[in-house]
C-alpha positions as CSV (number, residue, x, y, z in Angstrom):
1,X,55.9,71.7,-28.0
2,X,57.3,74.7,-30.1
3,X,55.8,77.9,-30.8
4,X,53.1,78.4,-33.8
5,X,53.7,81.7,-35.8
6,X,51.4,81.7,-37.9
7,X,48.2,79.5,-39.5
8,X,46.7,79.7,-43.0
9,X,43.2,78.1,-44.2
10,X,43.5,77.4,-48.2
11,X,40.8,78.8,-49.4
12,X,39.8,76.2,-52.2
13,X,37.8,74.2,-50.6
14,X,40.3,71.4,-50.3
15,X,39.7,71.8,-46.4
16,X,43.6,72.1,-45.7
17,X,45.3,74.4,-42.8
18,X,48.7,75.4,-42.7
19,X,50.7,75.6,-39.6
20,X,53.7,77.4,-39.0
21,X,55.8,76.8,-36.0
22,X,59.0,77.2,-34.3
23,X,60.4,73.8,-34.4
24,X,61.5,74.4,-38.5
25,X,58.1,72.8,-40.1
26,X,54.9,73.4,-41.7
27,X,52.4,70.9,-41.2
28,X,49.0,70.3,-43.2
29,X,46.0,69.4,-41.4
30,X,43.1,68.2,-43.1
31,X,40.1,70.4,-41.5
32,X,37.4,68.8,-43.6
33,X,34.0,69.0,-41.6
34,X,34.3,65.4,-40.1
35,X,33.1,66.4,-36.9
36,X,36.4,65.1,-35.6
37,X,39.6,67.4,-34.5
38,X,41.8,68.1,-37.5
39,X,43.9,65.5,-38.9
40,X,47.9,66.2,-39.6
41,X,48.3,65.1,-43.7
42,X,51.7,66.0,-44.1
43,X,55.3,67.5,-42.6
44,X,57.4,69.7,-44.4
45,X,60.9,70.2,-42.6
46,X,62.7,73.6,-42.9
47,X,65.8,74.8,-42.1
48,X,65.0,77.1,-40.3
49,X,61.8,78.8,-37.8
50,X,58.6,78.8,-40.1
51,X,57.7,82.3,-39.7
52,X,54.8,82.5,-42.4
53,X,52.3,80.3,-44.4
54,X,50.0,81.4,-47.5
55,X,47.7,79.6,-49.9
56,X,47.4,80.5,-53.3
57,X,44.6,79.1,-56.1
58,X,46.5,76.9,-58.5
59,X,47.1,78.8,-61.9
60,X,48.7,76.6,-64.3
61,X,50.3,73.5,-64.3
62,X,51.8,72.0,-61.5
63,X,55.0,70.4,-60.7
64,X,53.5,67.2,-61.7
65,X,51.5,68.6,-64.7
66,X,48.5,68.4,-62.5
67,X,45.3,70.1,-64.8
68,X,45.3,73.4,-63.5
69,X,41.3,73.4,-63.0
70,X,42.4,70.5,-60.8
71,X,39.4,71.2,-57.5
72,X,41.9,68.9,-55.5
73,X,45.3,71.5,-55.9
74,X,46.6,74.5,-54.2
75,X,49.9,76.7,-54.3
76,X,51.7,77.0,-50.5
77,X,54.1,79.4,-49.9
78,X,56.3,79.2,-46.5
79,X,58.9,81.9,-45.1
80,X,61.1,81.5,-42.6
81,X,63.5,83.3,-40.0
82,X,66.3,82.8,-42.7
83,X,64.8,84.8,-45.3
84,X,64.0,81.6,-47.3
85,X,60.6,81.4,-49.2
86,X,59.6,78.0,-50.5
87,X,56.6,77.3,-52.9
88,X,54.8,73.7,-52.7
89,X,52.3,72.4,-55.2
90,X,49.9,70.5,-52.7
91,X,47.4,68.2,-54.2
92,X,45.4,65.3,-52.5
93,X,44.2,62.3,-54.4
94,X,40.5,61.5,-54.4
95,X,39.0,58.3,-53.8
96,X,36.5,57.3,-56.8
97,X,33.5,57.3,-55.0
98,X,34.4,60.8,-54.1
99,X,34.6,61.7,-57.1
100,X,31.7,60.3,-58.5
101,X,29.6,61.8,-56.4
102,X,30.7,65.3,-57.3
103,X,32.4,65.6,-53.6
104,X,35.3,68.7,-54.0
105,X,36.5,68.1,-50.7
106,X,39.5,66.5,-49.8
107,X,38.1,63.4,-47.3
108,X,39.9,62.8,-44.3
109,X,41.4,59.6,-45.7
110,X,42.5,61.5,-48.8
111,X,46.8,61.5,-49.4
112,X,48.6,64.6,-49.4
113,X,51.2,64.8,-51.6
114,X,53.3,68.4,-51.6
115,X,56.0,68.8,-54.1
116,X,58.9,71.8,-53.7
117,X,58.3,73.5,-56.5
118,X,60.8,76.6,-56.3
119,X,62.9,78.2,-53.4
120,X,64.8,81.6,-53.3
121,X,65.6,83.9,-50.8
122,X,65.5,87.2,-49.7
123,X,68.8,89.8,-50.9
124,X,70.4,90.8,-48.0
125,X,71.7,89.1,-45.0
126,X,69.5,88.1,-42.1
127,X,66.2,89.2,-43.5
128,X,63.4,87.4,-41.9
129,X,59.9,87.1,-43.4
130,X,57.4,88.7,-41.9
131,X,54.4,88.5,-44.5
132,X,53.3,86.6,-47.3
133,X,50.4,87.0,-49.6
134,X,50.1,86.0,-53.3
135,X,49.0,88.3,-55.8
136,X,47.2,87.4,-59.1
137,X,48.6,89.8,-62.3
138,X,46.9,89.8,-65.5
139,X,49.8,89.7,-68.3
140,X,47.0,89.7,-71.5
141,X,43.3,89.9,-71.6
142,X,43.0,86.3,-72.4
143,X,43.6,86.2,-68.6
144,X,46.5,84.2,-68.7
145,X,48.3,85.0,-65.1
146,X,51.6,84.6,-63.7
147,X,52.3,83.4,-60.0
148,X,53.5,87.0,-58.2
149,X,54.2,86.6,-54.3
150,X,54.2,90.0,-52.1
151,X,56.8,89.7,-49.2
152,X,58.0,91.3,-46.4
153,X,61.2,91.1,-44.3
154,X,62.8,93.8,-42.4
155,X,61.6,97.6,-43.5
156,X,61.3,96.0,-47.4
157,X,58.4,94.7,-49.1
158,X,59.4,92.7,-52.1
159,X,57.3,91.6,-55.5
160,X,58.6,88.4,-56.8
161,X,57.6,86.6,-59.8
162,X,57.6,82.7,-58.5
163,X,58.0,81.4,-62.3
164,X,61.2,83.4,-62.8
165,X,62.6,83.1,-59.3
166,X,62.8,87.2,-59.8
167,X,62.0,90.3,-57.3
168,X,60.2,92.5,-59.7
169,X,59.6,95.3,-57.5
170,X,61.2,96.5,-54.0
171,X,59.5,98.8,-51.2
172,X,61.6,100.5,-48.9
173,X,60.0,102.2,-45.9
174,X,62.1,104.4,-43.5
């Protein structure tokens, strides 16, 4: 009944969508090829509008300790009219036979589980987050990365480095 800003496919091949909307939540779907209309897995309440939604490939451990080669894991990042980002660790749990029979996908019966991970917001005052998009940096040729999330809210665009909670770089455009 509220308005959707915004939709995000993770693109993992766990078959998930992201929905931002109006009414303070992001909802998963499940989008695996079922031939069926997606199925909502899972409703994460905000405090405010859900402006923006983006998926990021799973580097690391998760919040659980999840392995981080894990084909069933994904990062999700929200933003919302408040200037609040949030980062989820979303994973679904595979039946056996799925697994067995080297299926990657998350089946439309699978659970989605999302954990809160981290949550920080923007510097100033009433900024709203227009854009999200992760951004992979190397920190050492072994390829070892850290989680950095681009932003953008008002005339800024911000660098932030999810495992410190810290902006590590700010754009100003005039």
């Amino acid at each position: 009944r509220e308005r959707v800003f915004n939709l995000a496919f993770d693109a993992s091949g766990n078959k998930w969508m992201a929905s931002a909307s109006e009414a303070n939540e992001v909802k998963i779907w499940n989008v695996a090829d079922t031939g069926i209309a997606p199925i909502l897995s899972k409703t994460l309440s905000h405090q405010a509008e859900v402006l923006r939604v983006a998926w990021g490939q799973h580097q690391g451990k998760g919040a659980d300790g999840a392995d981080p080669k894990d084909p069933h894991s994904s990062w999700l990042a929200t933003g919302s009219a408040a200037g609040g980002v949030r980062i989820y660790f979303v994973s679904s749990e595979q039946d056996s036979d799925d697994e067995e029979e080297g299926n990657s996908r998350a089946p439309a019966s699978a659970s989605t589980t999302a954990t809160l991970v981290t949550e920080f917001a923007h510097p100033e005052e009433g900024q709203q987050v227009y854009a999200l998009q992760w951004v992979d940096n190397d920190i050492d040729e072994r390829k070892n990365t850290n989680r950095l999330l681009l932003t953008a809210a008002d005339d800024k665009v911000f660098f932030w480095d999810v495992e410190t909670q810290s902006m590590t770089t700010e754009w100003s455009f005039e």
